[in-house]
C-alpha positions as CSV (number, residue, x, y, z in Angstrom):
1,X,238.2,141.4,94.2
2,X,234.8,140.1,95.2
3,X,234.9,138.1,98.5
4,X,231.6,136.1,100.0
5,X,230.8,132.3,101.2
6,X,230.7,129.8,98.2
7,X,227.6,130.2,96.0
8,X,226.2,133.5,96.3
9,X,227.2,134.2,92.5
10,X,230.3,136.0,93.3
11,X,232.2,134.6,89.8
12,X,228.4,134.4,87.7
13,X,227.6,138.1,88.5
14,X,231.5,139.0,87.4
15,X,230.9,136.8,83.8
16,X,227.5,138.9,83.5
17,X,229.6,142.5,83.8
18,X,232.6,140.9,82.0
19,X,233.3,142.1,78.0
20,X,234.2,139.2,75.4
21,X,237.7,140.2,75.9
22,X,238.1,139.1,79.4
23,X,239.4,135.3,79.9
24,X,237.5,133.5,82.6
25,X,240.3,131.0,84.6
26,X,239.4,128.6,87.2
27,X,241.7,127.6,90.1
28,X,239.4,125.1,90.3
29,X,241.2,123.3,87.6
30,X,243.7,120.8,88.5
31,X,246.0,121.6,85.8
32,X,246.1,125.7,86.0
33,X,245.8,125.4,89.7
34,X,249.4,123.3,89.8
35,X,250.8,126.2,86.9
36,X,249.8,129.1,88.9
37,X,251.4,127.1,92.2
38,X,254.8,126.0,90.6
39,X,255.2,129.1,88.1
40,X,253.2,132.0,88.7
41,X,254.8,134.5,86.0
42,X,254.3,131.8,83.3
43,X,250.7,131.2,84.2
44,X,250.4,134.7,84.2
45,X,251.6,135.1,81.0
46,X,249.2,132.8,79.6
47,X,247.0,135.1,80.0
48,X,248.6,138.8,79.1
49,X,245.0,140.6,78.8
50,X,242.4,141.5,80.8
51,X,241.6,138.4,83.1
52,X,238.8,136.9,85.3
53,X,240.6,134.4,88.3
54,X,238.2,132.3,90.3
55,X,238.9,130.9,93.6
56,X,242.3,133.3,93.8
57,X,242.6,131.8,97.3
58,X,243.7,128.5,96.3
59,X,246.9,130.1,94.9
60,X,248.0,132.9,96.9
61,X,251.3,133.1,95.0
62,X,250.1,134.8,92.4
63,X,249.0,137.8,94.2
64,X,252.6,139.0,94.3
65,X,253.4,138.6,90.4
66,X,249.7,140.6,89.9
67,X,251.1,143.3,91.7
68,X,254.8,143.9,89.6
69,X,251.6,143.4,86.6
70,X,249.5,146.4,88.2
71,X,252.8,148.3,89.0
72,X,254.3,147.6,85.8
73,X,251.4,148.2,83.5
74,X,249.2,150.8,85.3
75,X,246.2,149.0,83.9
76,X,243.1,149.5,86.4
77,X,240.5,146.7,86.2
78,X,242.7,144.5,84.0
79,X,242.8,141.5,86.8
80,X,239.2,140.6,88.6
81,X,239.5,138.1,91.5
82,X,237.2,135.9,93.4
83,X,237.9,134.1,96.5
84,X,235.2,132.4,99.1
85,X,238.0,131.7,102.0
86,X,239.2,135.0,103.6
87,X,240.3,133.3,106.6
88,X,243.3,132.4,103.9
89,X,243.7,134.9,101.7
90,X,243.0,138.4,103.4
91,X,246.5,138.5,104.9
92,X,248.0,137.9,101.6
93,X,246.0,140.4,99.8
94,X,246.7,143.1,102.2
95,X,250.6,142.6,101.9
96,X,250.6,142.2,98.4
97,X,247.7,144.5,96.9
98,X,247.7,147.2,99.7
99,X,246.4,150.6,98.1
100,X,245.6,148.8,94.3
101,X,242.6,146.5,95.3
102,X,239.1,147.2,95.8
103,X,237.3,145.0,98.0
104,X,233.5,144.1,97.3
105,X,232.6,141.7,100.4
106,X,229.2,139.6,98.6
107,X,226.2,138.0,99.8
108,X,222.9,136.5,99.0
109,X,220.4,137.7,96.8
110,X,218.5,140.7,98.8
111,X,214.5,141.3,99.4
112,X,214.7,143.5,96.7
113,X,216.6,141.5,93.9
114,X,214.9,138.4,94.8
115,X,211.5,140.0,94.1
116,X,212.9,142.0,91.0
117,X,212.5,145.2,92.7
118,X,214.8,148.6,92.4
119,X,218.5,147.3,93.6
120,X,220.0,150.9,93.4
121,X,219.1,152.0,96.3
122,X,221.7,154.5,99.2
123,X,222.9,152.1,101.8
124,X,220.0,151.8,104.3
125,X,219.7,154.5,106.8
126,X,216.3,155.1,108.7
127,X,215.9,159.2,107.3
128,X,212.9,160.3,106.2
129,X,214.0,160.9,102.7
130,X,215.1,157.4,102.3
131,X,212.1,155.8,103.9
132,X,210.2,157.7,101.0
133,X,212.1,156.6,99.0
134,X,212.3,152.9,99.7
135,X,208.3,153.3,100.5
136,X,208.0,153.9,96.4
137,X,208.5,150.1,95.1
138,X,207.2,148.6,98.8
139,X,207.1,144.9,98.6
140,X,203.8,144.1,101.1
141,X,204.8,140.8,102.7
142,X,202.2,138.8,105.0
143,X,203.8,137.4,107.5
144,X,203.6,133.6,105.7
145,X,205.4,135.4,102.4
146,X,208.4,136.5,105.2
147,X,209.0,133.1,106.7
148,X,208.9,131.2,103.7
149,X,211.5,133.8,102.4
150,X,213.9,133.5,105.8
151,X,213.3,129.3,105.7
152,X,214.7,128.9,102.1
153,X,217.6,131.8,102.7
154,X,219.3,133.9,100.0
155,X,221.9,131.2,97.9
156,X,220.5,132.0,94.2
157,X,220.4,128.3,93.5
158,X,218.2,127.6,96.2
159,X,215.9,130.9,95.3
160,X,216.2,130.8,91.3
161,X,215.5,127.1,91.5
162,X,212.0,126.4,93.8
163,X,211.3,122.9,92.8
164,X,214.9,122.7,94.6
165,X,215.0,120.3,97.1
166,X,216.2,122.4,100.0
167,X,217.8,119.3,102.4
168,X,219.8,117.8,99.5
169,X,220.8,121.7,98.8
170,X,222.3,122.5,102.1
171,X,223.6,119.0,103.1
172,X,225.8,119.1,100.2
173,X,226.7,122.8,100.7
174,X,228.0,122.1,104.2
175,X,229.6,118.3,103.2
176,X,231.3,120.8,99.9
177,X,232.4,123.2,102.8
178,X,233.8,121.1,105.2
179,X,235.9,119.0,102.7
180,X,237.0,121.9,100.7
181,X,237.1,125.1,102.7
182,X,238.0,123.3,106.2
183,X,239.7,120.3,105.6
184,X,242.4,121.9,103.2
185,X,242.5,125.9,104.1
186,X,241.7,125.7,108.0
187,X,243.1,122.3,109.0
188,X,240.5,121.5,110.9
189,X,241.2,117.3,112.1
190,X,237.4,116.4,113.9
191,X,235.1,117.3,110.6
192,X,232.3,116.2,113.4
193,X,233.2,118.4,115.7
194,X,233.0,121.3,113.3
195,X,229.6,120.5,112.4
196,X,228.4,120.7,115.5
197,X,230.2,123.7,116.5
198,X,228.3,125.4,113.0
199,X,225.1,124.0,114.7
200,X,225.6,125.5,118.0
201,X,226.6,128.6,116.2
202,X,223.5,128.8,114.4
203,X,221.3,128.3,117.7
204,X,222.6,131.1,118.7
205,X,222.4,133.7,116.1
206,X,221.3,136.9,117.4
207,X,222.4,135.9,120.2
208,X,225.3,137.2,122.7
209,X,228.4,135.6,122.3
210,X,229.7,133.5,125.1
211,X,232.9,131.6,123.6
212,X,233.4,129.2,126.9
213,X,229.9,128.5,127.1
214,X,229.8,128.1,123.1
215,X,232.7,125.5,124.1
216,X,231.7,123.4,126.3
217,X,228.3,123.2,124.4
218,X,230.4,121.4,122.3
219,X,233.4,119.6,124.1
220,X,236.0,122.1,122.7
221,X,238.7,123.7,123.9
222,X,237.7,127.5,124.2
223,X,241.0,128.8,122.0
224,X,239.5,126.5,119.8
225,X,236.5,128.1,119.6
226,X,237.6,130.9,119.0
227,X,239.7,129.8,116.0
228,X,237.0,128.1,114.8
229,X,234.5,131.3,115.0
230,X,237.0,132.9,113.1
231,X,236.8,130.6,110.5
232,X,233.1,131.0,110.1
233,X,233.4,134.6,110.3
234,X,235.9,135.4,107.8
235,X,234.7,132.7,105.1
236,X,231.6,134.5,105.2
237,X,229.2,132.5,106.7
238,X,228.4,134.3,110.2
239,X,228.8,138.3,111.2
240,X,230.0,139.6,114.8
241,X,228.5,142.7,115.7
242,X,230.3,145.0,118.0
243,X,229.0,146.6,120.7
244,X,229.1,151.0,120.3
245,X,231.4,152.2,123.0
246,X,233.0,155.3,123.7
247,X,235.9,156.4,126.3
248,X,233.0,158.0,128.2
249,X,230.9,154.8,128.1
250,X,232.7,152.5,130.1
251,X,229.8,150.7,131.1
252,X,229.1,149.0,127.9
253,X,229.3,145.5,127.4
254,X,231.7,144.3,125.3
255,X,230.7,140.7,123.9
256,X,229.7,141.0,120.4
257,X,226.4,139.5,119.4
258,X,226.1,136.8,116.8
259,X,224.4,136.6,113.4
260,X,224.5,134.1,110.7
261,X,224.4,135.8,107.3
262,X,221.7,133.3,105.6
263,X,218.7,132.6,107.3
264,X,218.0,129.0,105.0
265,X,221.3,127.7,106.2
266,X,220.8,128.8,109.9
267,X,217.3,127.1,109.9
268,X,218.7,123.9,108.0
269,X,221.5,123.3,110.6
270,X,218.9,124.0,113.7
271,X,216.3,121.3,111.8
272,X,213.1,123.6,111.3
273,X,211.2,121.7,108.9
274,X,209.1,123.6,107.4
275,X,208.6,127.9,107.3
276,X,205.4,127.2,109.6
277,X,207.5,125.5,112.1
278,X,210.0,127.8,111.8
279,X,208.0,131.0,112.2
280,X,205.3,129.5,115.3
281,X,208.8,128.1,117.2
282,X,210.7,129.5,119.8
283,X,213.4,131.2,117.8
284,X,211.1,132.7,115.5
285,X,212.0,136.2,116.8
286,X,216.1,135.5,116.8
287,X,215.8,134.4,112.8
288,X,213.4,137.5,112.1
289,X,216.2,139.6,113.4
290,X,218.8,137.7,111.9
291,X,217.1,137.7,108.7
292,X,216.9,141.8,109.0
293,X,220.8,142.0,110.3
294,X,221.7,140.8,107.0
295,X,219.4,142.4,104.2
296,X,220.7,145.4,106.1
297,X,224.5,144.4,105.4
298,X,223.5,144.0,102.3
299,X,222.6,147.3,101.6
300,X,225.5,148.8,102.4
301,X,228.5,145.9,101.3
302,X,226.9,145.2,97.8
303,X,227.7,149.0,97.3
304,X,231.2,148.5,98.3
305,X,230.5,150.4,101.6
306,X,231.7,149.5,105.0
307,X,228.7,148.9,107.4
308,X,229.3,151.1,110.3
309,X,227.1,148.8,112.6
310,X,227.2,148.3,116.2
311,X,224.5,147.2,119.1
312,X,223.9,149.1,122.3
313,X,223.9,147.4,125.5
314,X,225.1,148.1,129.1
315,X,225.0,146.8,132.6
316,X,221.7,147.5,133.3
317,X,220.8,145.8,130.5
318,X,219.4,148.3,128.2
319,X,219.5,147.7,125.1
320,X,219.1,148.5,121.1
321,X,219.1,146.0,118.7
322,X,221.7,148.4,116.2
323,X,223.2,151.8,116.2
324,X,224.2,152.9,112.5
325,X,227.0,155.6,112.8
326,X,227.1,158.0,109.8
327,X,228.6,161.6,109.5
328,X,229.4,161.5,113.5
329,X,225.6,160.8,114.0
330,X,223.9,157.5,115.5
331,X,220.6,155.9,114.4
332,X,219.3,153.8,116.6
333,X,217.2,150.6,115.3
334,X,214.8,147.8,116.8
335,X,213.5,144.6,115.5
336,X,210.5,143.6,116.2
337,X,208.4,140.6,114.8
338,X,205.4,142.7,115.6
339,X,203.1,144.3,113.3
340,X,201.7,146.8,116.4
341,X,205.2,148.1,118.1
342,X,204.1,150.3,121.0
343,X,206.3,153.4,122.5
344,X,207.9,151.3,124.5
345,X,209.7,149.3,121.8
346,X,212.0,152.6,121.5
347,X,212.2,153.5,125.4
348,X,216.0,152.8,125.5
349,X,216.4,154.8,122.8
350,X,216.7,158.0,125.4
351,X,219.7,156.5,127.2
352,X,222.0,157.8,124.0
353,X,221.4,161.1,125.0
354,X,224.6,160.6,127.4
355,X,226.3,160.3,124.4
356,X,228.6,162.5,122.6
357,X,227.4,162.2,119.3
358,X,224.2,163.5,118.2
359,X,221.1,161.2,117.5
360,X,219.4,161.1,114.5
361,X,215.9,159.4,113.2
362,X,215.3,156.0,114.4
363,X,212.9,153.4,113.9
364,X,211.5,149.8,114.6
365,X,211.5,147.7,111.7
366,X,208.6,145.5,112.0
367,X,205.8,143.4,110.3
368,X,203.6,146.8,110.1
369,X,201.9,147.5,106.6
370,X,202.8,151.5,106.4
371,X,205.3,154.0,108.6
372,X,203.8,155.3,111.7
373,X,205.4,157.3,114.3
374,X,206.4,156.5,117.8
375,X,207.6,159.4,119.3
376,X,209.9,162.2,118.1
377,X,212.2,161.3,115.2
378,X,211.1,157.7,115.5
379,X,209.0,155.4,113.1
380,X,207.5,152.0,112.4
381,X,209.3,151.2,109.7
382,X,208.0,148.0,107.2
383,X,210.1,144.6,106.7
384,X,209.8,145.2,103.3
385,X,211.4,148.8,102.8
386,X,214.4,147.4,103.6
């Protein structure tokens, strides 16, 4: 099953790897989607070989006749599943497929794809033999090459397509969104009200998340901002990141922080105009890191990996930007839209030696041209290696 927000080629990709033996069927259509509602064996066998389901979510039904199928048939890889609302479906897939589904959560194109580079890459992790080997194929951004990449975001419509026009793009994306997704999966009754809770969302990516404040931003109830985030959250549109804490870290505070998971989108909804604007305005350094948050998650869903991320941050308000837990060791990260980072980018970096778990090599990544060091174990570490 490959899960993601609508249009980050979660059913094209699957057509590319499927054989000519595989039948491609769309819930999208009115006609299969009221068979596999009413009568999910008979739609089921319709199609007795090896299949290709699109927008499973929109009949949840059938996941329990797929499952007497698997069971029956001991078939691996006969049924292939998309779905872009999780909010719906997870809970059904969980009950129904536990133990006989593999889970591939999807985004955007990367850095990497996008500019046709080497995609079979380890998940990211800040070692010195991955930097090497990530420093092989470097992509050298300037810094105009960056913002122009983070204004127009990841959908591969919007970067396969550049005469594209980007406004008619995204407004129809969010209208498609919020009559679909919302209006029939979440039941959401004030579509305006929505929007301008996604809007207030994306002014605060990166940010810390305060749900009352987040709610009376926008005249909601705070429950129902919180129901509301969820939505967002599960049907792949934004990423909470937890804070690292430990029994012996008390200390820690435990609001997550923020991110939406495609920069284009985030700048759309908070009206940048153009990648100049974008880049000299006052969130330049909240999309930068946002932009980074999710090439990183990228690295590590697209190879069907959990991404053991988490930010450091405690009451005297020292912070990392993220801690990446790996083999019971942290790796401590900063962003920094910077192409000089001094020592003292990485000064909070000591304060995890209270910690149980042993640290390994950290870095800033930055807008720096090669990988420098900082201190011991610690490294500039290029926007582009990533």
């Amino acid at each position: 099953m490959v899960v993601g927000a609508r249009q980050v080629g979660k059913t094209t990709i699957l057509q590319k790897l499927s054989s000519s033996g595989r039948t491609y069927v769309s819930l999208d259509d009115p006609l299969l989607l009221e068979l596999a509602r009413s009568d999910p064996a008979l739609f089921l066998q319709r199609f007795p070989g090896d299949v290709l389901i699109d927008e499973i979510q929109y009949a949840p039904g059938l996941l329990p006749y797929i499952k007497i199928e698997v069971d029956n048939q001991h078939q691996a890889g006969r049924f292939w599943l998309t779905g872009s609302q999780q909010f719906h479906l997870m809970n059904e897939v969980t009950e129904s497929l536990a133990g006989r589904v593999a889970i591939i959560q999807m985004l955007g194109l990367s850095l990497r794809e996008r500019l046709g580079r080497n995609s079979t890459d380890k998940p990211f992790l800040p070692t010195p033999a991955e930097l090497e080997n990530r420093s092989a194929d470097n992509p050298d951004l300037t810094l105009k090459e960056l913002f122009d990449i983070i204004w127009q975001g990841s959908f591969p419509g919007m970067v396969l397509n550049p005469d594209m026009n980007r406004d008619l793009f995204f407004s129809s994306y969010v209208q498609t969104y919020l009559q679909r997704d919302i209006r029939d999966l979440a039941r959401v009754g004030d579509e305006m009200a929505f929007l301008r809770f996604v809007r207030a969302c994306a002014a605060r990516s990166a940010q810390m998340l305060n749900v009352s404040e987040l709610a009376r931003d926008v005249d909601i109830a705070p429950n129902t901002a919180k129901n509301w985030l969820s939505i967002l959250q599960t049907s792949g549109l934004v990423f909470l990141l937890e804070p690292y804490h430990t029994n012996v870290t008390k200390r820690l505070i435990k609001s997550p922080k923020l991110y939406f998971l495609d920069t284009g989108l985030c700048a759309w909804l908070t009206e940048w105009s153009s990648p100049e604007t974008l880049e000299a305005g006052a969130t330049s350094g909240a999309i930068l890191e946002t932009w980074i948050m999710a090439e990183l998650l990228k690295t590590w869903w697209h190879h069907g990996r959990r991404a053991p991320f988490y930010y450091y941050r405690d009451k005297d308000k020292k912070e990392i930007d993220l801690l990446i837990e790996q083999d019971g060791t942290l790796f401590p990260l900063e962003f920094k839209k910077t192409a000089s980072p001094r020592k003292d980018a990485v000064r909070h970096f000591k304060v995890l030696e209270k910690l149980p778990l042993p640290i390994g090599p950290g870095g800033v990544i930055c807008l720096a041209n090669r990988s420098l060091p900082l201190g011991d174990d610690v490294v500039t570490i290029p926007v582009g290696w990533i």
